[in-house]
C-alpha positions in Angstrom: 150.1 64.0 54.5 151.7 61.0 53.6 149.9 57.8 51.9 150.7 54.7 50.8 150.2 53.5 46.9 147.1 56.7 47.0 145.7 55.3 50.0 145.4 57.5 53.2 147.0 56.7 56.5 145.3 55.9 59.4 147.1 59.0 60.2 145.9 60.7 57.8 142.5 59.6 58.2 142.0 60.7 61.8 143.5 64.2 60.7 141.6 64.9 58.1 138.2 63.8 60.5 139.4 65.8 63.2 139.8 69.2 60.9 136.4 68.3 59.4 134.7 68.1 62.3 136.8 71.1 63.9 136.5 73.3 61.3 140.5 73.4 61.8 143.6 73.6 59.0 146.0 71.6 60.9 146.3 69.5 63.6 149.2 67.8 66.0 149.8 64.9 68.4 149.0 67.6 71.8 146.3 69.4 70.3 143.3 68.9 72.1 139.8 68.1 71.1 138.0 69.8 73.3 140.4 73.1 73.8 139.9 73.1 70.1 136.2 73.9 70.4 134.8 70.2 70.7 132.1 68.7 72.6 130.3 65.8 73.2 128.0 66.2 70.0 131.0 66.1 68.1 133.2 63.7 70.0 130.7 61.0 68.7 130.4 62.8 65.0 133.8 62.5 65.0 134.1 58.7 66.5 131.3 57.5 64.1 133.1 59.0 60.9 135.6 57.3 61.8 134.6 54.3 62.7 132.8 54.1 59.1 136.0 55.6 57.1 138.3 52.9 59.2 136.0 49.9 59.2 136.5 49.2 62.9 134.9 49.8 66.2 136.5 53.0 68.1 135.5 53.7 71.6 134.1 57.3 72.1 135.6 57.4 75.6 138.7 57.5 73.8 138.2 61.3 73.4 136.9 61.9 76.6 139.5 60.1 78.7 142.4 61.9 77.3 141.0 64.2 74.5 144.7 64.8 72.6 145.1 63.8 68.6 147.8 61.3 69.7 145.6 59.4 72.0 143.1 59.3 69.2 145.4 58.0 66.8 146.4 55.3 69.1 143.1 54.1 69.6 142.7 54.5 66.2 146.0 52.2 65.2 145.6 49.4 67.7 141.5 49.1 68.4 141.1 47.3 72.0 144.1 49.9 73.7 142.3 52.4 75.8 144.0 55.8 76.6 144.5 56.5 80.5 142.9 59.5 81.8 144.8 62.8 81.4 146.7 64.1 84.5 
């Protein structure tokens, strides 16, 4: 994972959450939270980690509208965008 001057990316941030709270090695922009053994308990574990480790509000419906990484990430990297729902 890459950082910048030692700091983490946002990137790597919301990986590193994700596998915590997974219990997973590795993760990727399709993989999804809830395939991946998630659930609502741990959708807002997750959210609130983050939201402490980023410093910025992240909606929790994030994950449940379209549960991939990459639509984490997004919300994630520009706060206010809201995934649509997954088809």
């Amino acid at each position: 994972m890459g950082t910048f001057d030692g700091v983490p990316t946002v990137r790597d941030a919301v990986a590193q959450e994700w596998c915590r709270v997974l219990e997973v090695e590795d993760v990727n922009e399709m993989d999804n939270f809830f395939e991946a053994g998630g659930d609502s308990l741990t959708a807002v574990e997750l959210v609130e980690r983050l939201e402490t480790r980023l410093g910025q509000p992240i909606p929790v419906d994030s994950l449940f509208l379209d549960g991939t990484f990459g639509a984490l990430l997004k919300s994630c990297q520009h706060p206010g965008v809201r995934p649509e729902r997954e088809s």
